[in-house]
C-alpha positions in Angstrom: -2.6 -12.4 -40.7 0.7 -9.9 -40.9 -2.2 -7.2 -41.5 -4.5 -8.1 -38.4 -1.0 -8.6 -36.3 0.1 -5.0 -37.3 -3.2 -3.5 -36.6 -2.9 -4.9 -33.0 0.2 -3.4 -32.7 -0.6 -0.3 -33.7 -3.5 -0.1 -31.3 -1.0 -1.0 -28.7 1.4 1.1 -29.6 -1.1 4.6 -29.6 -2.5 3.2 -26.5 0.8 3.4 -24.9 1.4 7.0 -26.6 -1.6 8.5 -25.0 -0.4 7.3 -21.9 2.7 8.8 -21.9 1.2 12.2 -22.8 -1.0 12.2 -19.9 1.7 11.4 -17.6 3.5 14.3 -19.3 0.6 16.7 -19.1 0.4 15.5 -15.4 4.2 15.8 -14.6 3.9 19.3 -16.4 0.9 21.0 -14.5 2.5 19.0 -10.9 5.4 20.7 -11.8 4.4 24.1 -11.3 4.2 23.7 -8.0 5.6 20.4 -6.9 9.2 18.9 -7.1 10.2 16.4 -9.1 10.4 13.4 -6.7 7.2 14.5 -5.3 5.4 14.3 -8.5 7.1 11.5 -9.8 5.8 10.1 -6.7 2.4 11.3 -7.1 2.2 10.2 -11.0 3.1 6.7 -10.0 0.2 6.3 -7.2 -2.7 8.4 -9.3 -5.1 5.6 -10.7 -5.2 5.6 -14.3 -9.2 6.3 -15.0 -8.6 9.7 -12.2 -5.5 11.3 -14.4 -6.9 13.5 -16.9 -9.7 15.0 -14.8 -6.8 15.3 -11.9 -4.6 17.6 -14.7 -7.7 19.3 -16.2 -8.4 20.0 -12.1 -5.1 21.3 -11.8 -5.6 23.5 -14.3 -8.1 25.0 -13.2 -8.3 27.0 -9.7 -12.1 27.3 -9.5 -15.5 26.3 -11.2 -14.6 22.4 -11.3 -16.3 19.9 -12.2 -17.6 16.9 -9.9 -15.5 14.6 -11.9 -12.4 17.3 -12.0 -13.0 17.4 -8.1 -12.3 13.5 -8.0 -9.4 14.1 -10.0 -8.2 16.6 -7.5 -9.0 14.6 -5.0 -7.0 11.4 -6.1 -4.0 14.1 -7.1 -4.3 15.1 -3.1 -4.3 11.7 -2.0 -1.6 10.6 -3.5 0.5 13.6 -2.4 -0.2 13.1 1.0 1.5 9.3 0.7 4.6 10.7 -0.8 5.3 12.8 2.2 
């Protein structure tokens, strides 16, 4: 039982990791143009399942992707309620 209980938590725990490095890789590509607050903002209103096709959008200034487009688009509509 200890051994299925630390599994679980060890799922949750990487789960939770890879989360945070999204939001970093997000805060880090907003950042090159944004302010803090405003992409603190932004981070906090971007659905989850949009995040990492809105930073691999942001990365890249042409040639995307429909889903990196969706991505954008959530990035841009969550900018526009933080002003």
């Amino acid at each position: 039982m200890r051994l299925v209980s630390f599994g679980l938590a060890f799922c949750a725990l990487a789960a939770g990791l890879s989360t945070a490095v999204r939001a970093d890789d997000f805060m880090t590509e907003c950042l090159v143009t944004g302010s803090q607050k405003m992409c603190e903002c932004m981070s906090g209103k971007l659905p989850a399942d949009k995040r990492a096709a809105a930073v691999a959008g942001m990365r890249k200034s042409s040639t995307l992707s429909q889903e990196q487009m969706q991505g954008l688009d959530a990035v841009v509509i969550a900018q526009a309620s933080c002003m």
